[in-house]
N, C-alpha and C positions, 0 to 999 in steps of 0.2 A: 333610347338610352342616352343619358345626358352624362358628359364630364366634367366638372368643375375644379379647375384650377388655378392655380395663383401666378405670377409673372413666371416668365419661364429664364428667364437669368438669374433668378434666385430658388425658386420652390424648388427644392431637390425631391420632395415628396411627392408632388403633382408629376414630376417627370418618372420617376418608378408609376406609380399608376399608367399615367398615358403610355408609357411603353410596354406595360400590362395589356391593356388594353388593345392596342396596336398587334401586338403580337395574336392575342385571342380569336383576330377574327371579326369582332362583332361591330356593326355599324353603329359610330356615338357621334353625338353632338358635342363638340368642344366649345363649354364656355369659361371663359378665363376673366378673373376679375383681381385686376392691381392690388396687391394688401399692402399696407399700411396708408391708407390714405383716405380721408373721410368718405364715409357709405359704404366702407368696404368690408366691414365687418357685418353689417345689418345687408349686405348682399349675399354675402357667404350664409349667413344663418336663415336666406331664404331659400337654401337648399341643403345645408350640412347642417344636423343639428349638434356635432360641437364646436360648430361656429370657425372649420377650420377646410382648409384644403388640403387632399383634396377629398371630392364626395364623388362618387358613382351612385346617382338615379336611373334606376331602373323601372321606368312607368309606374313611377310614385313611390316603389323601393329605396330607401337609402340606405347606400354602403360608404362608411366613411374608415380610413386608415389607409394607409395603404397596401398593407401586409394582407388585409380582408380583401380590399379588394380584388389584390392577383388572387385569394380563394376562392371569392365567389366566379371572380373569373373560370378559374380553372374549374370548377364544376360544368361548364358549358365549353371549355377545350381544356381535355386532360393535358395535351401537350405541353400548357403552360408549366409542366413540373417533371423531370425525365420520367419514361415509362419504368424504367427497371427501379425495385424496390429500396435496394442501397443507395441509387444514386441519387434516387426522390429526396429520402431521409437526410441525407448527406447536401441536400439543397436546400430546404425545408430548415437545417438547420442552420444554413449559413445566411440564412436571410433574415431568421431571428438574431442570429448574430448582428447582423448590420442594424436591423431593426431597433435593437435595443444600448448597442456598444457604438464605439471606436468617439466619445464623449470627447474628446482633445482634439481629435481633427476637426469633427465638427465645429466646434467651438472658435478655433485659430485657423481655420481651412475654410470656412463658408464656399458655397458652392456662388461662385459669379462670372459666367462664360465671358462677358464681358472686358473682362481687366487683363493682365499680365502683371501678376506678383510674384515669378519665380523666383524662390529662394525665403518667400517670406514666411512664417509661420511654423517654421521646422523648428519646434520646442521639442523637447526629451521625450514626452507624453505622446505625441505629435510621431514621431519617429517612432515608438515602439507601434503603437496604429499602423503606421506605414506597413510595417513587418513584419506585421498580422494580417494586412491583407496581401501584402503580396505574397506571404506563405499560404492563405485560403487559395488563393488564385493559382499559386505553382500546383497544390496539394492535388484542386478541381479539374484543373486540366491533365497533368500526367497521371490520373486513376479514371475520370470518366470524359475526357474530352477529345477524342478520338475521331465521333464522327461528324466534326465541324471545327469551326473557329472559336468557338464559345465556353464555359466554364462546363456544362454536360454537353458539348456537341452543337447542338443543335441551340439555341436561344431558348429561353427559358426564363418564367421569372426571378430565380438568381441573377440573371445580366441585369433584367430591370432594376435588382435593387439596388446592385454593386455601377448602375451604370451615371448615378451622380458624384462616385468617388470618381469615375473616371475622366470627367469633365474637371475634378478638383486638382486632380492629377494635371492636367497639363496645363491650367491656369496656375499654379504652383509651380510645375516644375519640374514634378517628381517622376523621374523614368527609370522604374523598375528594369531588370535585364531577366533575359531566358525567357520560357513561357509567361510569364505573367506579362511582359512587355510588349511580345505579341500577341496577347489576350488585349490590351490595352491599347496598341496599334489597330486592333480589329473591330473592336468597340466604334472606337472614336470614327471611323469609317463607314460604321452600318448607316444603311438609306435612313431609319429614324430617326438615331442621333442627330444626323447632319441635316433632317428636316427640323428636329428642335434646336438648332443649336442657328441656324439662319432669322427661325424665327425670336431666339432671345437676341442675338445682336440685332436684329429690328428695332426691338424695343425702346423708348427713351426715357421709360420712368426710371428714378434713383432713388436705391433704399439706404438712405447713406448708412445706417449702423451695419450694413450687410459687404458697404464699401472698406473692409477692414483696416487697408494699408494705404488709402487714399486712390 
């Protein structure tokens, strides 16, 4: 099984997969390839066919999204999603949430472990984001977050998907208080994060449109 992803200072997407994956269990190959930079797209589309990261191959299988691939995942470890039926659905749907919304943060918040911009990017749009996920995060932890550190307990891909806001979060700035804060204190500490987050400050490629605030 092979994973293909994109610089890890910026992909916020390859990092939800890879800690998909991580989490699952299953032995991959990690290959990462720089995007924006010539041959990087005709590299990507020698394993993603929509030309993007990241792609989970699976001895010739392509799984590309990221949202697909913590399900294909989770077909081979149910655990990637809680066992009880509420609190599955109730994960399930907050990851389509992330999946699909919070369109302002992204935008004025880019994910760059690299930099320290706190205080920069907090527009109106930006802030109600903010306080939608830190109420997803309060809501997650005080109904199913009991038995662990994590948004159902245990890790899960919910954390995977919420866990490039959390890198955004402290390259930003933004320290939520109560449960959500030590959801976000927790994160930021897991052995994976801090194995991703060494290896993007490794890195020395620059995506300057991704370099927001200089």
């Amino acid at each position: 099984m092979k994973l293909i992803i994109g610089n890890k200072n910026y992909s916020s997407w390859s990092l939800r997969a890879w800690l998909a994956a991580r989490a699952s269990g299953v032995a991959f190959e990690e290959i990462r390839i720089p995007l924006f930079i010539p041959g990087s797209r005709e590299r990507i589309l020698a394993h993603s066919p929509s030309g993007k990261v990241p792609c989970l191959n699976d001895h010739g299988l392509a799984v590309w999204d990221s949202l697909a691939i913590c399900e294909y995942l989770a077909e081979r470890t149910p655990a990637l999603w809680p066992a009880d039926r509420a609190a599955r659905a109730v994960a399930r749907s907050v990851s389509a949430e992330m999946h699909s919304g919070f369109v302002a943060l992204r935008q004025h918040m880019s994910m760059n472990i690299r930099k320290d911009y706190a205080g920069k990017g907090r527009t109106p749009e930006v802030e109600a984001d903010i306080a939608r996920i830190t109420a997803i995060w309060n809501d997650c932890r005080a109904r199913f977050g009991a038995g662990g550190a994590y948004l159902f307990g245990a890790f899960t891909a919910a954390d995977a998907m919420y866990a490039p806001v959390c890198f955004r979060f402290k390259t930003y700035g933004v320290k939520p208080e109560g449960a959500a804060g030590a959801y976000l204190a927790a994160m930021l500490e897991h052995p994976w994060m801090r194995e991703w987050e060494a290896a993007a400050l490794a890195e020395t490629e620059s995506i300057p449109a991704e370099d927001l605030y200089g």
